[in-house]
N, C-alpha and C positions, 0 to 999 in steps of 0.2 A: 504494500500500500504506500503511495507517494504523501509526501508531506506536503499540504497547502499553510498560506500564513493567513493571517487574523486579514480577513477584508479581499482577498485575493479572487480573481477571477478566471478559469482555467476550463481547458476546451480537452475531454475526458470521457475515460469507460469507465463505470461507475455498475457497483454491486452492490444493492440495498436491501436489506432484511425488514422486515415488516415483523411486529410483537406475536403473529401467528406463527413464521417461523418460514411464509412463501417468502421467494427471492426475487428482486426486479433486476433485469441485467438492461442497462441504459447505456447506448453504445454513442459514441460520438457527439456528446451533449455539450451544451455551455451549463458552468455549474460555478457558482459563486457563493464562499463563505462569506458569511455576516460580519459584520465588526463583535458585537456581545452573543453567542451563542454557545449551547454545548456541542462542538462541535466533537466525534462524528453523531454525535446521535442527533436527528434531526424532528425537532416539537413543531407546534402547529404554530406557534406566536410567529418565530423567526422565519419559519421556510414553506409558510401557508400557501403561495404562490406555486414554489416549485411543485411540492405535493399534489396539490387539485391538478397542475398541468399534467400532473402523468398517474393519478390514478390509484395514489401508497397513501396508505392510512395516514394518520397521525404522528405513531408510537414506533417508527422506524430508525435504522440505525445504518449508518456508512461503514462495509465491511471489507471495501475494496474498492479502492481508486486509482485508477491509471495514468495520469495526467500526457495529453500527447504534446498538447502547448498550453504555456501557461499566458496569457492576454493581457494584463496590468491588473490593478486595481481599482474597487470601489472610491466614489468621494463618502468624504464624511457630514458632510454637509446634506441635510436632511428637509431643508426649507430656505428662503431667498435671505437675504442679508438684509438687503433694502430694496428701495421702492421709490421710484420719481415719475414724474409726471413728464409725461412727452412734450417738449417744447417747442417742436417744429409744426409751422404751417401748410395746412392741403388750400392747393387751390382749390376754388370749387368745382371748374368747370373739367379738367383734367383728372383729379385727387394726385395728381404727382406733390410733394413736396417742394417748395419755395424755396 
């Protein structure tokens, strides 16, 4: 099993157990750990997206990762910094900008 870091996003063959004890074998996937997570085992708060997209309960676990490339990383940035108000003019008859 390949070692991923806290945030990272990596392009992988991936072997997940499910708390029944079936196996999901996920071939060639994009797969991104979170920044706060138990990682490998994967709950519904952190990885409720990936889950529903393919179909694995809740109470599953990462028991084999393959990593083929690894892509960069997640931002940590979660929502905008700031906020201003558009200060440029449309003309009317065109709406190009002035």
């Amino acid at each position: 099993m390949d070692k991923i870091d806290k945030g990272e996003i990596v392009y992988a063959d991936i072997i997940i157990k499910d708390h029944l004890g079936k196996k999901y074998h996920l071939n060639k996937i994009v797969f991104s750990r979170n920044w706060e997570c138990n990682y490998p085992i994967l709950d519904i708060i952190a990885y409720k997206r990936f889950l529903s997209l393919y179909n694995i309960p809740d109470k599953s676990e990462i028991i084999n990762l393959n990593v083929i490339s690894s892509t960069g990383f997640k931002h940590k940035n979660k929502s905008y910094t700031t906020a201003r108000k558009n200060e440029q003019i449309r003309d009317d008859v065109t709406g190009a900008y002035v």
